[in-house]
DSSP file (Angstrom, degrees, kcal/mol; ACC not computed):
  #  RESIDUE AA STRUCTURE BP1 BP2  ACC     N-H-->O    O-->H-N    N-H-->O    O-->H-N    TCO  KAPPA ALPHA  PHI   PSI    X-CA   Y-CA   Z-CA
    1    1 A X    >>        0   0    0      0, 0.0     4,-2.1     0, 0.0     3,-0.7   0.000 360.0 360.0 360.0 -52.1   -6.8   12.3   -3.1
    2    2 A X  H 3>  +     0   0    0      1,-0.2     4,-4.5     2,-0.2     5,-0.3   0.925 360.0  51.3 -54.5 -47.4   -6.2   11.2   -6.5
    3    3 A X  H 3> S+     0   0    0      2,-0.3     4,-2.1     1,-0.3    -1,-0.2   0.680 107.4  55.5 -75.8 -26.3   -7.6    7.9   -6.3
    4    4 A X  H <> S+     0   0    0     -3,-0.7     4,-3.6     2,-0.2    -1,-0.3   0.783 107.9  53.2 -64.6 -52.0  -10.8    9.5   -4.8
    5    5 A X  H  X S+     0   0    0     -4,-2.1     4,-2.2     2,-0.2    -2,-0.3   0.874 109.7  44.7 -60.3 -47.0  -10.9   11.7   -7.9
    6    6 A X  H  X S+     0   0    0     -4,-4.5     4,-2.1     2,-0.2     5,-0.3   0.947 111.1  50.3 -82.1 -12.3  -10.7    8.8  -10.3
    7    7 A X  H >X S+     0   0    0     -4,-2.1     4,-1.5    -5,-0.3     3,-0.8   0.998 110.4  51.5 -84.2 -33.0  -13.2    6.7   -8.6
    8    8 A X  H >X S+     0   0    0     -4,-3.6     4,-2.4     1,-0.2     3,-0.7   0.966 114.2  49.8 -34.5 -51.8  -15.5   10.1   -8.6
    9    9 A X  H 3X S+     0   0    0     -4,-2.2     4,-1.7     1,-0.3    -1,-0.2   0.919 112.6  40.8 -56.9 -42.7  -14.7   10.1  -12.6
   10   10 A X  H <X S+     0   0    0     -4,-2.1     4,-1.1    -3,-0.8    -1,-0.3   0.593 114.6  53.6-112.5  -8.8  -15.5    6.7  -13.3
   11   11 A X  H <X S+     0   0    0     -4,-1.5     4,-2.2    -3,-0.7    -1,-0.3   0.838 110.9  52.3 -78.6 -27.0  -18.7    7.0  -10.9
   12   12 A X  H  X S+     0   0    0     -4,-2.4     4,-1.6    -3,-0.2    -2,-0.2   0.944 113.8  40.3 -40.2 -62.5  -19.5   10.0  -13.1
   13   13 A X  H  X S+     0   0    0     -4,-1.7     4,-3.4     1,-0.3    -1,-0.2   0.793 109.0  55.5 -49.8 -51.0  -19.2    8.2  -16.1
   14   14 A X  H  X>S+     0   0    0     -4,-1.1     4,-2.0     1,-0.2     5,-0.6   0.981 104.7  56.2 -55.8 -63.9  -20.8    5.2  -15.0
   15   15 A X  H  <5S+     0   0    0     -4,-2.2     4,-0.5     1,-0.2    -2,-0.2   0.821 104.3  60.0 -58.2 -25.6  -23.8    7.3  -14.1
   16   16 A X  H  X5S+     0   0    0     -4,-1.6     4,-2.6     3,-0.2     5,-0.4   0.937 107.1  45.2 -45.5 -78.3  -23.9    8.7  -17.9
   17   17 A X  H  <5S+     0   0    0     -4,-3.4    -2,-0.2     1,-0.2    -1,-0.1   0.603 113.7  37.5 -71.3 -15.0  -24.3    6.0  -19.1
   18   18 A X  T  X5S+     0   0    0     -4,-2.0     4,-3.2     2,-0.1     5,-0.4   0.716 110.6  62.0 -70.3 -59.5  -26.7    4.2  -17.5
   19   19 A X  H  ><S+     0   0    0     -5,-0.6     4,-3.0    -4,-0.5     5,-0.3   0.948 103.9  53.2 -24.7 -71.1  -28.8    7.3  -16.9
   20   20 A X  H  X S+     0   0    0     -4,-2.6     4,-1.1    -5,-0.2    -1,-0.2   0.748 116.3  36.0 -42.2 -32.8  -29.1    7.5  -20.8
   21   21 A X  H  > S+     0   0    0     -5,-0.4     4,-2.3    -3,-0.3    -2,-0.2   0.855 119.9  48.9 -97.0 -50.1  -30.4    3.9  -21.3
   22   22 A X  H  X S+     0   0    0     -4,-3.2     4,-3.7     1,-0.2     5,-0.4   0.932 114.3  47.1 -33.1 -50.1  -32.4    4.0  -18.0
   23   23 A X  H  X S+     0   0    0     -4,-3.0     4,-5.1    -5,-0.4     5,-0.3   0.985 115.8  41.6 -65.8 -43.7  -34.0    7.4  -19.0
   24   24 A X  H  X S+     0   0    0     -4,-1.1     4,-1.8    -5,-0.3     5,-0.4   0.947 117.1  50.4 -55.0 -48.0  -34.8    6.2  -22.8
   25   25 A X  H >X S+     0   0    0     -4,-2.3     3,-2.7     1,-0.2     4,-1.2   0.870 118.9  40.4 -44.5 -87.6  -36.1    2.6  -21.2
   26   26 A X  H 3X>S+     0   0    0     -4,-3.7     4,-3.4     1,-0.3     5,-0.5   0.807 114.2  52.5 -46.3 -35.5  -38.4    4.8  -18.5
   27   27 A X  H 3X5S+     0   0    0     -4,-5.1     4,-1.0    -5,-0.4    -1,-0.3   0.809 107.6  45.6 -94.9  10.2  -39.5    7.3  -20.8
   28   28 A X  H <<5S+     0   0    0     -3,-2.7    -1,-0.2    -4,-1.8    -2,-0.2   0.369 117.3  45.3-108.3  -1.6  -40.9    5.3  -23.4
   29   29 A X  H  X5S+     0   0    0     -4,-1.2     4,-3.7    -5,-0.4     5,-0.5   0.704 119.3  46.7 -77.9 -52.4  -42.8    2.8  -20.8
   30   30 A X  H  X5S+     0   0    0     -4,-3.4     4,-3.0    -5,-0.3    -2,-0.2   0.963 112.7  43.5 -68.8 -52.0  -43.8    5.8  -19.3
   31   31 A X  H  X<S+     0   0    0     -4,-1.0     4,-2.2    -5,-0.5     3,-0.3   0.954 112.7  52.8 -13.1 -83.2  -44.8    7.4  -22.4
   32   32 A X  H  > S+     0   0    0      1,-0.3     4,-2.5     2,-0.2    -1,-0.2   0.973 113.6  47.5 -36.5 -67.3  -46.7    4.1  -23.7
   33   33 A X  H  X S+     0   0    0     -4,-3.7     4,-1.8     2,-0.2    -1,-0.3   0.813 102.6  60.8 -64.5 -25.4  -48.7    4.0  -20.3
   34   34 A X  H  < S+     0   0    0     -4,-3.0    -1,-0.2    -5,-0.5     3,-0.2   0.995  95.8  58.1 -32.5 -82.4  -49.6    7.5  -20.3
   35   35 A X  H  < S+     0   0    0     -4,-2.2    -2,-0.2     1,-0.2    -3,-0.1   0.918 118.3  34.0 -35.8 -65.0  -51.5    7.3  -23.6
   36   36 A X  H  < S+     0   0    0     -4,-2.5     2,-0.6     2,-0.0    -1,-0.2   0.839 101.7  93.8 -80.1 -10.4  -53.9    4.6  -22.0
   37   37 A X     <  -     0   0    0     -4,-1.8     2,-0.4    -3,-0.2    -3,-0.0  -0.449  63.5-156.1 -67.4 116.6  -53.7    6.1  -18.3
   38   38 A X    >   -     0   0    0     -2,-0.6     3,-1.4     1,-0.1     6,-0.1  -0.678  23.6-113.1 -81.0 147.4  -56.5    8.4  -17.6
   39   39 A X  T 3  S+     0   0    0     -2,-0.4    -1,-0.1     1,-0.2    -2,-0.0   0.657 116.6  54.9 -51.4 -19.9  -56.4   11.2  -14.9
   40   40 A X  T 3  S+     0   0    0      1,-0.1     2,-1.1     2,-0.0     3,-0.3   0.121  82.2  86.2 -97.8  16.7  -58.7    9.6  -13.0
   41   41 A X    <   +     0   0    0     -3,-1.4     3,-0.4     1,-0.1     4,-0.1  -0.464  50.3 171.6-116.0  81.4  -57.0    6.1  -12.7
   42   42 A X  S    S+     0   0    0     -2,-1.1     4,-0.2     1,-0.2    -1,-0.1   0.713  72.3  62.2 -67.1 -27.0  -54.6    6.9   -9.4
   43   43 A X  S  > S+     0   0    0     -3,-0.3     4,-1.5     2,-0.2    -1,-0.2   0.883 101.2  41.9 -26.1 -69.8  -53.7    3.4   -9.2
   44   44 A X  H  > S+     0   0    0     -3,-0.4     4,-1.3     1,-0.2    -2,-0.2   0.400 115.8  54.2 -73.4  -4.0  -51.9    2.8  -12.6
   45   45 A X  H  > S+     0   0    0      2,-0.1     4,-0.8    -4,-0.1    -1,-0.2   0.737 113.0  45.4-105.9 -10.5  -50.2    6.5  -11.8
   46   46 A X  H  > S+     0   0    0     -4,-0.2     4,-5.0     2,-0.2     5,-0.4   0.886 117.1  48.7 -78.0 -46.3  -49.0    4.7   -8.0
   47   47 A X  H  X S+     0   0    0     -4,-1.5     4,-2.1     1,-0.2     5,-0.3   0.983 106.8  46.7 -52.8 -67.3  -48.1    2.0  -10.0
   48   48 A X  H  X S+     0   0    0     -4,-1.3     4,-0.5     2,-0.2    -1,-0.2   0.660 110.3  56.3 -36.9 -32.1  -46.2    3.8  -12.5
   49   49 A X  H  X S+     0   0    0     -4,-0.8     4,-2.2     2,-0.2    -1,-0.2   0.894 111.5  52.0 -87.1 -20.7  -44.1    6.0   -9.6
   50   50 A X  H  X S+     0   0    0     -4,-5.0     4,-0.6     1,-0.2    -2,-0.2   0.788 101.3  45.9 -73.9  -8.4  -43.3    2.8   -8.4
   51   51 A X  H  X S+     0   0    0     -4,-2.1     4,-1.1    -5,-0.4    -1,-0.2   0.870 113.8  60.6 -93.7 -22.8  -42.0    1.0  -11.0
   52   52 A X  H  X S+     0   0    0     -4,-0.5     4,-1.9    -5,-0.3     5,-0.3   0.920 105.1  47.0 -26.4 -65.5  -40.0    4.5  -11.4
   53   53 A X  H >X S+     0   0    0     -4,-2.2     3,-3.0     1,-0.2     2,-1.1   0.799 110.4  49.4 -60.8 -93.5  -38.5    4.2   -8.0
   54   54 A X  H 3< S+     0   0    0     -4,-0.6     4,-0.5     1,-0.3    -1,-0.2   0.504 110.4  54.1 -30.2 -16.7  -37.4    0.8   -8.4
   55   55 A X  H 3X S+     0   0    0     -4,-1.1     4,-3.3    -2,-1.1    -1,-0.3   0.868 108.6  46.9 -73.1 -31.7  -35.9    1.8  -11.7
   56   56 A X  H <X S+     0   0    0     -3,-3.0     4,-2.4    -4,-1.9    -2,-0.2   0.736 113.0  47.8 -87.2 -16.4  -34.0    4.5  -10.2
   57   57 A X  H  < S+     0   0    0     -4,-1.0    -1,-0.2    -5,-0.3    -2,-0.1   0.866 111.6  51.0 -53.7 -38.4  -32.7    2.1   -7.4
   58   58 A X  H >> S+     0   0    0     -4,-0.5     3,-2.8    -5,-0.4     4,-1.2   0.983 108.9  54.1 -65.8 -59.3  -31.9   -0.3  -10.2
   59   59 A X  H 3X S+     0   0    0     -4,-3.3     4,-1.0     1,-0.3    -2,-0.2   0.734 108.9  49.6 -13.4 -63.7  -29.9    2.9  -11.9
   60   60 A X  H 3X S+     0   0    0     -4,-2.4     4,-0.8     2,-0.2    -1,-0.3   0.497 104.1  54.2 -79.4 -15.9  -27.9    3.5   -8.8
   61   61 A X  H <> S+     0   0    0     -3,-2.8     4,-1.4     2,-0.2    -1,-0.2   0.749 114.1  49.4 -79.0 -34.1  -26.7   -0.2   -8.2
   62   62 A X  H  X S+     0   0    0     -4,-1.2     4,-2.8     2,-0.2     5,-0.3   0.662 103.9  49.2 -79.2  -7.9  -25.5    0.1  -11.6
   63   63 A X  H  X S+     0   0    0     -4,-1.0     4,-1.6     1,-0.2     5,-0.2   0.938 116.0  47.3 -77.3 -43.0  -23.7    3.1  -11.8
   64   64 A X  H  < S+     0   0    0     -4,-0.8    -2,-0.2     1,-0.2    -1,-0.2   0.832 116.6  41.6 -88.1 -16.1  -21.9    2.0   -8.7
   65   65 A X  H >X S+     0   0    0     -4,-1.4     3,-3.2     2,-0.1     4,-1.9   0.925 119.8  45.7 -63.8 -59.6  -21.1   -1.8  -10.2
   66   66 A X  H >X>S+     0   0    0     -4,-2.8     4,-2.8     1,-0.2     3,-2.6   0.955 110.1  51.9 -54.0 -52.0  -20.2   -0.4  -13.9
   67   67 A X  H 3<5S+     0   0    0     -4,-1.6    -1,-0.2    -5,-0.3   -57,-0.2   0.498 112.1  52.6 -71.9  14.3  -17.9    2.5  -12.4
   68   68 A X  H <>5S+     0   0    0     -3,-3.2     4,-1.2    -5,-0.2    -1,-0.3   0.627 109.0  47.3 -77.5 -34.1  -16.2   -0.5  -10.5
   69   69 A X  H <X5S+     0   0    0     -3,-2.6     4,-2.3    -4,-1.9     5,-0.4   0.906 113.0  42.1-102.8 -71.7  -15.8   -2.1  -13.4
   70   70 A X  H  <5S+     0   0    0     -4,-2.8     4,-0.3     2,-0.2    -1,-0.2   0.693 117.3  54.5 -70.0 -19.1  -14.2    1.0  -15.5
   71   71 A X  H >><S+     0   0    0     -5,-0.6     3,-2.3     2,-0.2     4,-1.4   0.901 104.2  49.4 -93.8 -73.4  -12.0    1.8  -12.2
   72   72 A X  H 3X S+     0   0    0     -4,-1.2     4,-3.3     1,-0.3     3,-0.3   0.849 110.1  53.7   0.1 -72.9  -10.6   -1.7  -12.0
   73   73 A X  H 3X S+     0   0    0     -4,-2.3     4,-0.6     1,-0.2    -1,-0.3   0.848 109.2  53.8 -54.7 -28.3   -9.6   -1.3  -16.1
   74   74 A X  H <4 S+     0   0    0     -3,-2.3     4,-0.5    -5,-0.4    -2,-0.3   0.872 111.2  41.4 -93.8 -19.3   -7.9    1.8  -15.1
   75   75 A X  H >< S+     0   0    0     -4,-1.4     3,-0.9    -3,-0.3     5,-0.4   0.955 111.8  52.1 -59.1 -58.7   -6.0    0.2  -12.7
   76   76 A X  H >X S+     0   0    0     -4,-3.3     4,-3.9     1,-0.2     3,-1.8   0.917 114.1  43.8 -11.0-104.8   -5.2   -2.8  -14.5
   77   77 A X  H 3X S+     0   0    0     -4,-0.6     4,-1.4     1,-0.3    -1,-0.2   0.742 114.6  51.3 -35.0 -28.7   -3.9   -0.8  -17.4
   78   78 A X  H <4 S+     0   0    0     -3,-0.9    -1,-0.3    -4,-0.5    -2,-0.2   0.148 107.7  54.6 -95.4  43.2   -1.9    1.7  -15.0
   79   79 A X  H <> S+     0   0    0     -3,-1.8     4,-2.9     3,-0.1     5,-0.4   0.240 111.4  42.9-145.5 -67.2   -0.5   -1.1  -13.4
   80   80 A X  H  < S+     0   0    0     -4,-3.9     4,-0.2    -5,-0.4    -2,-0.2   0.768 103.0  62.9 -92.4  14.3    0.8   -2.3  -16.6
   81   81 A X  T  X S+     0   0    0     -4,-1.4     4,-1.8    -5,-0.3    -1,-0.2   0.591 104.3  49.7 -88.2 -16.7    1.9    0.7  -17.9
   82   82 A X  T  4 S+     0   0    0     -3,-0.2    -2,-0.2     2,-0.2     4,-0.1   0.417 108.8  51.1-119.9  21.7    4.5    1.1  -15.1
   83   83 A X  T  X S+     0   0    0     -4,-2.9     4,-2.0     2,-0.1    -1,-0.1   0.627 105.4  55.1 -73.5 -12.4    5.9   -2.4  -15.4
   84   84 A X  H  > S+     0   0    0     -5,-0.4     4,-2.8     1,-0.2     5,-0.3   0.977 115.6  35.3 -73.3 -45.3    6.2   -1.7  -18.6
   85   85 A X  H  X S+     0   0    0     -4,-1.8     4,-1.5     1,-0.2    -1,-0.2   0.855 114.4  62.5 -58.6 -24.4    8.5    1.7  -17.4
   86   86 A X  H  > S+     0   0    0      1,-0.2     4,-0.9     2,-0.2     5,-0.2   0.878 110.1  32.7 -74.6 -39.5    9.7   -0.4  -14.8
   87   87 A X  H  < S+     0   0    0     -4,-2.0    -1,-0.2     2,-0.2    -2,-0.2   0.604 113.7  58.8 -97.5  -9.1   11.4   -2.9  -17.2
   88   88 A X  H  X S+     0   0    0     -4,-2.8     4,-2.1     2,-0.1    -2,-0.2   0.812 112.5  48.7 -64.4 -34.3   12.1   -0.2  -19.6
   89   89 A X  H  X S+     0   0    0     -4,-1.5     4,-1.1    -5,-0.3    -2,-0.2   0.873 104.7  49.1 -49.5 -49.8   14.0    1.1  -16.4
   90   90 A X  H  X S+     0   0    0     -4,-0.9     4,-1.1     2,-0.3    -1,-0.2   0.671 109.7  55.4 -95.5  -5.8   15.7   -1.6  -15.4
   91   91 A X  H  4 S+     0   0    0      1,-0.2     4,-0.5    -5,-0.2    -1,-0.2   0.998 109.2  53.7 -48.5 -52.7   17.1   -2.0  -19.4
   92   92 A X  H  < S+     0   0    0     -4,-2.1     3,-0.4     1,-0.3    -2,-0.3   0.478 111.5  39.2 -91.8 -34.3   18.1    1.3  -18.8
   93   93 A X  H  X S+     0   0    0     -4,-1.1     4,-1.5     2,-0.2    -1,-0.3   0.512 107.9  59.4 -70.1 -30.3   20.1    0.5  -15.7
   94   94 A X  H  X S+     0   0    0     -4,-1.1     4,-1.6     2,-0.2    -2,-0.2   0.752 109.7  51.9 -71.5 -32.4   21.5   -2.9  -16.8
   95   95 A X  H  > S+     0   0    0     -4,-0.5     4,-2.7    -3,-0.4    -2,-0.2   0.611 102.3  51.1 -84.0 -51.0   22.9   -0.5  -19.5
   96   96 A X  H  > S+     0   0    0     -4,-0.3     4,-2.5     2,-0.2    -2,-0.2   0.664 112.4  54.3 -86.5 -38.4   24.4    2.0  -17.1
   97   97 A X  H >X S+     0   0    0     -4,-1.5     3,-2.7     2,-0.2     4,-1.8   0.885 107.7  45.7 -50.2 -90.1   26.2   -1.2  -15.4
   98   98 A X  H 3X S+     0   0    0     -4,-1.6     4,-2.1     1,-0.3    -2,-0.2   0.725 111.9  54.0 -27.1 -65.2   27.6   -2.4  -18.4
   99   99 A X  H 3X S+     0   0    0     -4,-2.7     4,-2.3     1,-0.3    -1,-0.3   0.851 109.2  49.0 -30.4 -53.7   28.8    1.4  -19.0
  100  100 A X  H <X S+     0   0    0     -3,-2.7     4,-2.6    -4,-2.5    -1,-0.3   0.702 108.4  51.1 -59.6 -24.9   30.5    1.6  -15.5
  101  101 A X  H  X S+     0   0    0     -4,-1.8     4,-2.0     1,-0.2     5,-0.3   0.953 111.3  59.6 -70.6 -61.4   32.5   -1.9  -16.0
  102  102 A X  H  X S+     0   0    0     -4,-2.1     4,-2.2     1,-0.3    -2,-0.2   0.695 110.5  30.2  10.2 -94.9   33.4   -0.2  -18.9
  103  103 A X  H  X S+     0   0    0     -4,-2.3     4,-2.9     2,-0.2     5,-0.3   0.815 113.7  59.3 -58.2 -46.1   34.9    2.5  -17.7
  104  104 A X  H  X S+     0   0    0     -4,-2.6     4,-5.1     2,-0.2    -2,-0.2   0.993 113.6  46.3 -48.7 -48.0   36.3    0.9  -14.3
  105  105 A X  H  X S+     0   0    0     -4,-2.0     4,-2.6     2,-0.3    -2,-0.2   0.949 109.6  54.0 -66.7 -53.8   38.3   -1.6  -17.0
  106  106 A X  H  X S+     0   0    0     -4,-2.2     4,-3.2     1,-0.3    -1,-0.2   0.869 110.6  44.1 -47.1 -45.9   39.3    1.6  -19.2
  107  107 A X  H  X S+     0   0    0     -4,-2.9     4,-1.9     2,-0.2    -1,-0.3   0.810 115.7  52.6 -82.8 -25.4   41.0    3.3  -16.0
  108  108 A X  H  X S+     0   0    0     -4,-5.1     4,-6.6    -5,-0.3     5,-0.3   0.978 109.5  46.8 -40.4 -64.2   42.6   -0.4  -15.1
  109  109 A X  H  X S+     0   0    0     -4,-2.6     4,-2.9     1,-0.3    -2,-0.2   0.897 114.8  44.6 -48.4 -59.6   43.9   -0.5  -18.4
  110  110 A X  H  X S+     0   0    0     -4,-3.2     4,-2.3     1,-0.2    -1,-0.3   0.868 115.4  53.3 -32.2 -45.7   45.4    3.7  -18.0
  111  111 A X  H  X S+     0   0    0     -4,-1.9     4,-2.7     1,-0.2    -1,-0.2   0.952 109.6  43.6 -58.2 -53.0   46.7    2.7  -14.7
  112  112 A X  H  X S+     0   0    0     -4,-6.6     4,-0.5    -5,-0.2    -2,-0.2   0.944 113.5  47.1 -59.2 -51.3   48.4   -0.2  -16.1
  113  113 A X  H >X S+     0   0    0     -4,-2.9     4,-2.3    -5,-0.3     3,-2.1   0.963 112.9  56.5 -50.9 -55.5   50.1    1.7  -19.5
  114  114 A X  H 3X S+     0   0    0     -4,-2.3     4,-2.2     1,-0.3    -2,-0.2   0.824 106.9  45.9 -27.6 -67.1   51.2    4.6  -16.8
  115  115 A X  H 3< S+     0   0    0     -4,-2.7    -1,-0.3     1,-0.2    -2,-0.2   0.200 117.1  48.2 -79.2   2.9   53.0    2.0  -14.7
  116  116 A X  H X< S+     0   0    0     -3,-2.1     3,-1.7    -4,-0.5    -2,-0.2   0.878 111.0  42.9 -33.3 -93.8   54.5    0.7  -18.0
  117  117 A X  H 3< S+     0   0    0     -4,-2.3    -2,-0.2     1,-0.3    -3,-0.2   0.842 117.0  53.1 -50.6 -46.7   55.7    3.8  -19.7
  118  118 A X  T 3<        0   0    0     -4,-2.2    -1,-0.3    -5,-0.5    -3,-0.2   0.913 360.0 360.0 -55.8 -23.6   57.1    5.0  -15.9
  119  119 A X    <         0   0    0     -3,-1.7    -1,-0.2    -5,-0.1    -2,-0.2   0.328 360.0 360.0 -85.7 360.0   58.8    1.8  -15.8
């Protein structure tokens, strides 16, 4: 479920931002060709819906490459933010050893003064 959720977020994203360049790119072609298209030239406007479609075609191969691209980097990076807890972990366990010898050696040592002093 999660993982379904980020790659929806990072296809969202991806589709921002390509969307934005796609639209300015289309609407300043389209724009440009406008001014010299007349209403009666149904050709250059066929032409003009195709080169539309294929843009939007283009659009949609790239949202789904970049928001590979941006899901990949978010694995990567959560991948190496828990080895980095992982080896902060296992400090923190190496630590907790040490503590326990510690302590085993401290109750030797009681045992031994006890059986001293009784003696």
């Amino acid at each position: 479920m999660f993982r379904q959720t980020v790659k929806l977020f990072f296809v969202g994203l991806a589709a921002i931002d390509i969307s934005r360049e796609r639209l300015e790119t289309c609407f300043s072609t389209m724009v440009a060709k406008a001014i010299g298209v007349g209403h009666e030239d149904a050709e250059k406007l066929d032409i003009l819906r195709d080169r539309i479609r294929t843009a939007i075609v283009d659009t949609s191969h790239k949202v789904v490459q970049r928001s590979e691209v941006l899901e990949s980097q978010f694995h990567d990076k959560l991948r190496r933010q828990v080895a980095d807890l992982s080896l902060d972990a296992l400090g923190d366990s190496s630590e907790i050893n040490e503590l326990r010898a510690e302590i085993a050696s401290l109750r030797a040592e009681l045992v031994q003064l006890r059986s001293n002093s009784a003696a």
